[in-house]
C-alpha positions in Angstrom: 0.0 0.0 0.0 1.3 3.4 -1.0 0.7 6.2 0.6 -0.8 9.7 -1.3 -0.6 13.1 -0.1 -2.6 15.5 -2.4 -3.7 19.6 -1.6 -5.8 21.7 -3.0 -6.1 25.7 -2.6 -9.2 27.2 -1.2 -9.7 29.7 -3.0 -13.3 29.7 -4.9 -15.1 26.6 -5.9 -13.5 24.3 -7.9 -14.3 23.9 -11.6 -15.0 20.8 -13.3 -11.9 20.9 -14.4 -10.6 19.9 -10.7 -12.9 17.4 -10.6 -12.4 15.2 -13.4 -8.6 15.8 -13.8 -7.9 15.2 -9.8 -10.9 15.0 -7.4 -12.2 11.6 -9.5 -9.0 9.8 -9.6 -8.6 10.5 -5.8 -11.7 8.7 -5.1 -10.7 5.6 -7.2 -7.0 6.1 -4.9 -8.4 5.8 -1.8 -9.1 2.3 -2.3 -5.8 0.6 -2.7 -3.6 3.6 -1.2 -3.0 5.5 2.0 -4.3 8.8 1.1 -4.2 12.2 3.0 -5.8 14.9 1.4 -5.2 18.9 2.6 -7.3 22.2 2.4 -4.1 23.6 2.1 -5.4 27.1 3.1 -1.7 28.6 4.1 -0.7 28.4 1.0 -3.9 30.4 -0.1 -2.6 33.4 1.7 0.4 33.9 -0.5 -2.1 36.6 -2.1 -4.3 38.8 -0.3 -7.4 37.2 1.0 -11.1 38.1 2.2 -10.9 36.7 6.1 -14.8 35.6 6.1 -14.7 34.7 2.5 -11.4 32.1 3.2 -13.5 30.3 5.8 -16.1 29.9 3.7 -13.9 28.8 0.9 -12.3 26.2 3.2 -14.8 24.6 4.7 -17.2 24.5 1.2 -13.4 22.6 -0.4 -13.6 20.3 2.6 -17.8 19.6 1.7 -16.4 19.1 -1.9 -14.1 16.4 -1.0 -16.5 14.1 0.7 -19.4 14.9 -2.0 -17.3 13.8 -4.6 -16.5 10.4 -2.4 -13.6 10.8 -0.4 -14.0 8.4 2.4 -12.3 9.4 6.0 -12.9 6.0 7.2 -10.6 4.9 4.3 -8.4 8.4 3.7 -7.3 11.5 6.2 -9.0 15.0 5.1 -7.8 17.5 7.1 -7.2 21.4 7.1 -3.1 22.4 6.9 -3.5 25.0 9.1 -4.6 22.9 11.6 -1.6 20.8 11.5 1.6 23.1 12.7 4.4 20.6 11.2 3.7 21.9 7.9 4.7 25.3 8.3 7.4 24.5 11.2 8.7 22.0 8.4 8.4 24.5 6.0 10.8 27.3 7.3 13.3 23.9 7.8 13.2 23.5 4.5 13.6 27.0 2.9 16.8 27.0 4.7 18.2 24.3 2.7 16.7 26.2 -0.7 18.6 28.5 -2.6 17.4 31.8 -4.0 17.5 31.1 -7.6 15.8 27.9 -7.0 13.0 29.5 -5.9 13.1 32.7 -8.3 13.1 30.0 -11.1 9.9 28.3 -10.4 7.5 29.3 -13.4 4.3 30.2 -11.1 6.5 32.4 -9.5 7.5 34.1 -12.0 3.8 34.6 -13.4 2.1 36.0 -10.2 5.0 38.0 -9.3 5.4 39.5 -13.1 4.5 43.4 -13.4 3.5 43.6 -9.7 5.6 45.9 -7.4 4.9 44.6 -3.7 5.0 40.5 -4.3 5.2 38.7 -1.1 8.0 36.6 0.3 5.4 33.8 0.8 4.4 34.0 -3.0 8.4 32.6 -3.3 8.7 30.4 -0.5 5.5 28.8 -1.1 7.9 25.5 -2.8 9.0 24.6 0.4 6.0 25.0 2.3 4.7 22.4 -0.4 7.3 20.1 -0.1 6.9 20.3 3.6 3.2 19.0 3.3 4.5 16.5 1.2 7.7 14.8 2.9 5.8 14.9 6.5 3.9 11.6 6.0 6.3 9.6 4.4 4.4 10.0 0.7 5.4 7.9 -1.8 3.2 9.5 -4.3 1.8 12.8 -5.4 -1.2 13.3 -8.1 -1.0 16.9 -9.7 -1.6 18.4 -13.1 1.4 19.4 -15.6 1.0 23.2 -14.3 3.1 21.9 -10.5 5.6 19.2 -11.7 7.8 21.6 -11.5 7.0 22.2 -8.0 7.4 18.4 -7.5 10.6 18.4 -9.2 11.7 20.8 -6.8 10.6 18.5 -3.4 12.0 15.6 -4.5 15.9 17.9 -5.0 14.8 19.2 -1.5 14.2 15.9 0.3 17.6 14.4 -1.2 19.9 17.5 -0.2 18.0 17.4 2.9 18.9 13.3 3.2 22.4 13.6 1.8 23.4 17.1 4.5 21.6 15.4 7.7 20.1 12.6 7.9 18.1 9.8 5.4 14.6 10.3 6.6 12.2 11.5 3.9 10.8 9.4 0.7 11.6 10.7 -2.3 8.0 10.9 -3.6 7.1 9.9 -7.3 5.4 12.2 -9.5 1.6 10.5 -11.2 -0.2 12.7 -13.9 -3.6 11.4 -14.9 -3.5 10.1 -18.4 -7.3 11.0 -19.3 -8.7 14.3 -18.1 -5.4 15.6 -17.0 -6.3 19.1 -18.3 -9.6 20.4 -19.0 -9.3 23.3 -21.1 -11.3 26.6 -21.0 -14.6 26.4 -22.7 -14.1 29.9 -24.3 -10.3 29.7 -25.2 -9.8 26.2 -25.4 -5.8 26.5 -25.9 -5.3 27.2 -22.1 -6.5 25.6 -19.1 -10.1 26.0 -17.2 -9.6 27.9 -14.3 -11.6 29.8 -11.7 -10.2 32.2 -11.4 -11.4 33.0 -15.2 -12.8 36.8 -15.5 -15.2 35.2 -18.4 -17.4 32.7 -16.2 -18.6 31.5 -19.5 -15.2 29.6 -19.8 -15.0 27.3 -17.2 -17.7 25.4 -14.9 -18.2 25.5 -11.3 -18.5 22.5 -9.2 -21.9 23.9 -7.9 -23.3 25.3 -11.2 -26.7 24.5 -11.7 -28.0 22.2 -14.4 -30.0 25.1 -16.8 -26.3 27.0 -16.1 -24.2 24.1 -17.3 -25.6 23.3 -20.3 -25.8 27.0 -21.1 -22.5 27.3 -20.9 -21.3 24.0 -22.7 -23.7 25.4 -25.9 -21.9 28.5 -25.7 -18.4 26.7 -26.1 -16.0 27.6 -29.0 -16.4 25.2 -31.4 -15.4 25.5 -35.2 -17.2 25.7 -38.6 -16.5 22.0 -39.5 -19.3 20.6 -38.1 -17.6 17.0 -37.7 -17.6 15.6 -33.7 -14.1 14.5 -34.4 -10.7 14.5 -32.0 -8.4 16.7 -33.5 -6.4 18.8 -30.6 -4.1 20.5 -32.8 -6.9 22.1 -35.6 -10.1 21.5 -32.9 -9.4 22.4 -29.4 -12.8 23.0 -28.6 -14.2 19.7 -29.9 -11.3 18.1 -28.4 -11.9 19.5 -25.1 -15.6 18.5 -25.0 -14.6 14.7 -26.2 -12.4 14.6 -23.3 -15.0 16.4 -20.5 -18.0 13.9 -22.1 -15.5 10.6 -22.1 -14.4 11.8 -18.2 -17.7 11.9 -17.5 -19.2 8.7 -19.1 -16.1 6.2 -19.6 -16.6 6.1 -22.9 -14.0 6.3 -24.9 -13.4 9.3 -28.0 -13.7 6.9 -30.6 -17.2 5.7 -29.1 -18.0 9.3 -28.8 -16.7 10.5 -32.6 -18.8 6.9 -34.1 -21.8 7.9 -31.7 -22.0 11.7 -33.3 -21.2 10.5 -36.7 -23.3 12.4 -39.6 -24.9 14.7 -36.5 -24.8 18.3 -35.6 -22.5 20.3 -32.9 -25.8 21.0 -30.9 -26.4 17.8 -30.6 -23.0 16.5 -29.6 -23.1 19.7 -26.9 -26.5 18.7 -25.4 -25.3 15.2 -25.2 -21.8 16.5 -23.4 -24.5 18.8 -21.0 -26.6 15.9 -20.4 -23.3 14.1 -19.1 -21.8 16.7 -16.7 -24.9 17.1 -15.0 -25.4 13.5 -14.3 -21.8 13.6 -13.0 -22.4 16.3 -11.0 -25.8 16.6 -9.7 -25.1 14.1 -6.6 -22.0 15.3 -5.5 -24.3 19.2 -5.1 -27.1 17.4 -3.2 -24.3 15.8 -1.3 -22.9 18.9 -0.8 -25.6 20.9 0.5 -26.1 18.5 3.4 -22.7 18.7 4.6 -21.9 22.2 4.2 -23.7 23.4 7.5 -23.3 19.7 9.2 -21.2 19.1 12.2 -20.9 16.0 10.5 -18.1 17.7 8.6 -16.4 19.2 11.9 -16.6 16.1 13.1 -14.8 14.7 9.9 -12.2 17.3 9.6 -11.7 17.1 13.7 -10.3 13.4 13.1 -8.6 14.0 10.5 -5.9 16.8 12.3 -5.9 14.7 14.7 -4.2 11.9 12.6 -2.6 14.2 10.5 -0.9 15.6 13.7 0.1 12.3 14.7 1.5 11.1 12.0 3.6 14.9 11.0 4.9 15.4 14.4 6.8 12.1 14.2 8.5 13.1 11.2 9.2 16.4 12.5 10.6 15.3 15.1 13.0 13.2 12.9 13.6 16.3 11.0 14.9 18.4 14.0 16.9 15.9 15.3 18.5 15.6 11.9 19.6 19.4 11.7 20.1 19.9 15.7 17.5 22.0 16.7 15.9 21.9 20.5 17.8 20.0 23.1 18.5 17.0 24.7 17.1 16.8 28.1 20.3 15.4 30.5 19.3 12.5 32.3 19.0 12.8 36.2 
């Protein structure tokens, strides 16, 4: 059994995007795999934040794990925050990064581009990841192509940190879903769908209605053609569309182009509609029960507490590796 550690950033609801290239594959995880999954909400502080609209944000991500089907009787959901190792871990760890390690990090280089106040936490956010990563001994980290670098830079981290002091953290692999990986923007289908979108036309939210959904699916850029065919390269939009409807139904593009065959693009759009709402239209009712519960304080109580548990004892491995505290002299 491998163990998993995977976080996601409250900051707004999550787009379908999240869902069917990581949220899904977590749930099929869980089942063979030690899994610990973070509201990493210190990391969503990097840029300025609404106080009252964080909390909401965070506890609404923490709903969305278990209405999508995390289990915590089979994995550990839990908010960083409420776990100090990661950021005590974290400081450790930006003193064994370098400067232009950090400066070289693409996501850096984005947010901080143009602006002139950027915030130090905006640069050392690396090794606060690879902090949340390397505390529980995981093996294995699911992300999208947008943080391997990120991952890269973990995995040089936790070997300079092995080969300087001690040899106490895995070296964690790297897995990039192969299907849905990267649902692209339903307006500009050449970059990513994100939420952070100003056109809410181009991407949709985890909580969208069903008469919202399929509004915005038939508003998708398409092409003239008129052929339901994979072609990434010459039709992004139809591409993108094959790949949410397949993600949604299991059926495969090929199915999908002989299905559509000879038929219209409003057609094939209802039909891709039809499909995310059936995907989705559980995990909102599921939603909706939890979000005021104290079911889900109860759920995310348990899960710092193991999360503690298990991050303290490789913190404390991790301080006795570079010297810091004392030994206590024996009586």
């Amino acid at each position: 059994m491998k163990t998993i550690f995977s976080g996601i950033q409250p900051s707004g609801t999550l787009t379908l995007g999240n869902y069917l290239g990581a949220m899904k594959h977590f749930v099929q995880l869980q089942e063979e795999n030690h899994c610990y999954f973070c509201v990493v909400d210190e990391h969503a502080i990097t840029i300025p934040q609404d106080r009252l609209k964080l909390r909401d944000n965070i506890r609404s991500l923490a709903a969305l794990y278990l209405a999508s089907g995390i289990n915590p009787e089979k994995s550990t959901l839990f908010i960083q925050s409420e776990v100090p190792a990661h950021t005590q871990l974290g400081w450790m760890l930006q003193c064994v990064s370098y400067i232009g390690e950090l400066e070289r990090m693409t996501q850096f280089k984005d947010k901080s581009s143009g602006k002139e106040a950027v915030s130090s936490g905006l640069l050392t956010y690396p090794p606060l990841m690879a902090a949340d990563i390397l505390l529980y001994k995981t093996d294995l980290v699911p992300v999208g192509e947008d943080q391997k670098q990120h991952l890269e830079l973990t995995r040089n981290l936790a070997e300079r940190f092995n080969n300087k002091y001690n040899d106490i953290f895995t070296i964690p692999e790297v897995s990039i879903p192969k299907v849905g990986a990267r649902i692209m923007s339903l307006q500009d289908p050449t970059k990513k769908m994100s939420k952070s979108d100003e056109n809410q036309k181009a991407y949709i939210s985890m909580l969208d209605e069903p008469k919202k959904i399929e509004k915005k699916i038939k508003s998708a850029v398409t092409d003239s053609e008129g052929i339901v065919k994979y072609d990434k390269e010459n039709k992004p939009g139809i591409s993108n569309l094959l790949t949410i409807y397949s993600s949604c139904t299991g059926e495969t593009v090929e199915e999908l182009e002989a299905k559509y065959e000879g038929k219209g693009y409003g057609e094939f759009k209802q039909g891709v509609a039809d499909a995310v709402i059936q995907v989705l239209s559980p995990i909102q009712e599921r939603y909706h029960e939890l979000i005021d519960s104290e079911e889900l304080d109860d759920v995310l109580d348990n899960g710092a507490d193991r999360a503690n548990q298990e991050a303290l004892k490789m913190l404390r491995k991790a301080k006795k590796a570079m010297g810091l505290g004392r030994v206590k002299k024996k009586k």
